[in-house]
C-alpha positions as a LaTeX table, in Angstrom:
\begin{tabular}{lrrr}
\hline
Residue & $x$ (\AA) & $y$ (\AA) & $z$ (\AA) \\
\hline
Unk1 & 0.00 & 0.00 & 0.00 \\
Unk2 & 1.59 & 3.54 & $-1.12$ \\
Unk3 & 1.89 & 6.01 & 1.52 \\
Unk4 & 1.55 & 9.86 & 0.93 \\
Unk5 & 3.97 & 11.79 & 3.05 \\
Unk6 & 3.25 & 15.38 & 3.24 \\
Unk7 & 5.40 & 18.44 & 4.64 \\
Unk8 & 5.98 & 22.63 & 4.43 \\
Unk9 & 2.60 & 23.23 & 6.48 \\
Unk10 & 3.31 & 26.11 & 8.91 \\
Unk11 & 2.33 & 29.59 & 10.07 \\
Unk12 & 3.02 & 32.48 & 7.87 \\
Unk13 & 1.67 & 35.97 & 7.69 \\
Unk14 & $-0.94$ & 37.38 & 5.09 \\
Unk15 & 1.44 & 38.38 & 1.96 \\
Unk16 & 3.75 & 35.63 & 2.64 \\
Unk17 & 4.46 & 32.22 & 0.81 \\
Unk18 & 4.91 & 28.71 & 1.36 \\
Unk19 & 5.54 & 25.73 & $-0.06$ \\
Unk20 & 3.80 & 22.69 & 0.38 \\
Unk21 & 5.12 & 18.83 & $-0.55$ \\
Unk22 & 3.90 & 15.52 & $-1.22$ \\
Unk23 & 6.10 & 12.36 & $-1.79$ \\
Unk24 & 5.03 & 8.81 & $-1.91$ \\
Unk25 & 6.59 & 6.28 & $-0.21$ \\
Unk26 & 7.64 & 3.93 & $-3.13$ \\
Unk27 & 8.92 & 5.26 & $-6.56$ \\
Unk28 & 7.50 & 1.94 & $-7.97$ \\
Unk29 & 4.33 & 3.29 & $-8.46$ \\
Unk30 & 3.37 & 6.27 & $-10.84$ \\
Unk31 & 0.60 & 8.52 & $-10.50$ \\
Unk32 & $-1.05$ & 9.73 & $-13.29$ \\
Unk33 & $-2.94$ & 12.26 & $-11.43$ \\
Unk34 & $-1.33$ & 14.37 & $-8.55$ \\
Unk35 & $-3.43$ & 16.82 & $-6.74$ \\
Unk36 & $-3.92$ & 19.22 & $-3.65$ \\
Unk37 & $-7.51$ & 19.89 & $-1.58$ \\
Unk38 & $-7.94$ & 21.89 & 1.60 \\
Unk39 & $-10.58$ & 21.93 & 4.28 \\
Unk40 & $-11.05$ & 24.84 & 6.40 \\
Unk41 & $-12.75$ & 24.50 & 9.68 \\
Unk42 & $-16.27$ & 24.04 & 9.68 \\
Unk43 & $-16.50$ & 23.98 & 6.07 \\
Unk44 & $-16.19$ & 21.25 & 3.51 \\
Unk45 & $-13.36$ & 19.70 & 1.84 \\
Unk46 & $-13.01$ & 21.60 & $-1.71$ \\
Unk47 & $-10.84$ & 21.21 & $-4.17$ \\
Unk48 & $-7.92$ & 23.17 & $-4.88$ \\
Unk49 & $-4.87$ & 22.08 & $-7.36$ \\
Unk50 & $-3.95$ & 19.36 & $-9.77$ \\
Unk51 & $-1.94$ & 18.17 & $-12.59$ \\
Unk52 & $-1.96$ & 15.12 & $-14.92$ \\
Unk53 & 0.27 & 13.27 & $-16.90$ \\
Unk54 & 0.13 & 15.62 & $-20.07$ \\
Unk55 & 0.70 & 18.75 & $-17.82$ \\
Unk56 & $-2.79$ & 19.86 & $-17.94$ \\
Unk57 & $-3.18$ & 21.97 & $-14.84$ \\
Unk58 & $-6.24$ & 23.47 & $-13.30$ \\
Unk59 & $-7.01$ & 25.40 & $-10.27$ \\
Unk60 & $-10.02$ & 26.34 & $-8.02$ \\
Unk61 & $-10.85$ & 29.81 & $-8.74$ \\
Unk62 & $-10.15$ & 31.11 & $-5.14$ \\
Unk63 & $-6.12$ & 30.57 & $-5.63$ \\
Unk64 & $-6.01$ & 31.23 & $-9.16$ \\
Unk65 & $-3.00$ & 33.18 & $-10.05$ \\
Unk66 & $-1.57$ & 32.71 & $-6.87$ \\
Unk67 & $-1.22$ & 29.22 & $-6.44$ \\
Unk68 & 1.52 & 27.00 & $-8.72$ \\
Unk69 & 0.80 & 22.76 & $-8.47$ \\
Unk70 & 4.24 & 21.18 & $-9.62$ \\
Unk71 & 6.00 & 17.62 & $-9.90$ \\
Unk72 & 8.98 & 15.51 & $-10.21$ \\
Unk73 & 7.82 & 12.32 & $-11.77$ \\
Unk74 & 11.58 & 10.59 & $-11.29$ \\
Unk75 & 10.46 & 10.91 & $-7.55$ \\
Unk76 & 6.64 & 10.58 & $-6.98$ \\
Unk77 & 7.12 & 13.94 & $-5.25$ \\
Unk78 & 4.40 & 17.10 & $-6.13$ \\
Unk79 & 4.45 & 20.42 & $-4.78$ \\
Unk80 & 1.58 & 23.64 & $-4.36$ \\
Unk81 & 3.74 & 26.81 & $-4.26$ \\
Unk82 & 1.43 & 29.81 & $-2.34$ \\
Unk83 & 2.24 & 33.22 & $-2.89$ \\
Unk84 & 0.23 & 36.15 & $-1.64$ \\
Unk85 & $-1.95$ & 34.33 & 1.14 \\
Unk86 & $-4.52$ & 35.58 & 3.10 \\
Unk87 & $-6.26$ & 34.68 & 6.04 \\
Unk88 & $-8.88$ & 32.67 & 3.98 \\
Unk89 & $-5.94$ & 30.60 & 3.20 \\
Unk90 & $-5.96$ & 28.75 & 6.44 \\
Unk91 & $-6.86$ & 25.26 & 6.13 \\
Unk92 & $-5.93$ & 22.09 & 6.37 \\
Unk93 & $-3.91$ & 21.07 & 3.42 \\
Unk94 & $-4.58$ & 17.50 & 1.65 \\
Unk95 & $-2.48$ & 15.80 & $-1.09$ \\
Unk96 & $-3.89$ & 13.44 & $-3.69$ \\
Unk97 & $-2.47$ & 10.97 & $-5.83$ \\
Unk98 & $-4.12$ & 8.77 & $-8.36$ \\
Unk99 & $-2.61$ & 5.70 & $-9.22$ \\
Unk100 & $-3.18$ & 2.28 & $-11.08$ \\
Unk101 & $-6.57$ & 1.11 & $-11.85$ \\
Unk102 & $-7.72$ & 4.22 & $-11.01$ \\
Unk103 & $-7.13$ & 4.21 & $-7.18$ \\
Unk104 & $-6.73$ & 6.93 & $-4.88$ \\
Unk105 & $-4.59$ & 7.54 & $-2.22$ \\
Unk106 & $-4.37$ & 10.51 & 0.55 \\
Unk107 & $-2.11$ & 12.05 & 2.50 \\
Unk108 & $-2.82$ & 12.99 & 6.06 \\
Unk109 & $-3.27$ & 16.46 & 5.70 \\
Unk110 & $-0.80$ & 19.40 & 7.04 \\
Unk111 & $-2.19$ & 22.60 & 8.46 \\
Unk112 & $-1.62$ & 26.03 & 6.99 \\
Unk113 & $-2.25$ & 28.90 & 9.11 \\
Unk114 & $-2.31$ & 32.46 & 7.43 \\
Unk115 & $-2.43$ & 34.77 & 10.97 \\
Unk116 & $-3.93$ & 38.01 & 10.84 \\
\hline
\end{tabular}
């Protein structure tokens, strides 16, 4: 069973950036579909980030232009690069692979707090 192993979550102040990571525990599995989601409290998990095979990228609208998804394939590692957060920002942060078959995997989530 794959593992997602997530890091970068922190505190940061509104205008600030951050970088958040995802690598899977084997490279012996490839993921055609890498992605992020967040989940702020007492709201629902939405989506927010992701990239496939081609390179076909797409965003939510609410981090549009400020938000970058990237990958290393070589490594099973992805990455969502956050530039000019805000205090709406502040979530926890969910990475999302999908692999073989179709089959999903999560990571455990990291928090990212945008103070005010």
């Amino acid at each position: 069973q794959v593992q997602l192993m997530e890091s970068g979550g922190g505190l940061v102040q509104p205008g600030g950036s951050l970088r958040l990571s995802c690598a899977a525990s084997t490279s012996r599995i490839s993921f055609g579909a890498m992605a992020w989601y967040r989940q702020a409290p007492d709201k629902e998990r939405e989506f927010v980030a992701a990239i496939v095979g081609g390179g076909i990228v797409r965003y939510s609208d609410s981090v549009k232009g400020r938000f970058t998804i990237s990958r290393e394939n070589a490594k099973n590692t992805w990455y969502l690069t956050m530039n000019n957060l805000t205090p709406e920002d502040t979530a926890v942060y969910y990475c999302k692979g999908g692999g073989p078959g179709g089959r999903s995997f999560w990571g455990q989530g990291t928090q990212v707090t945008v103070s005010s």
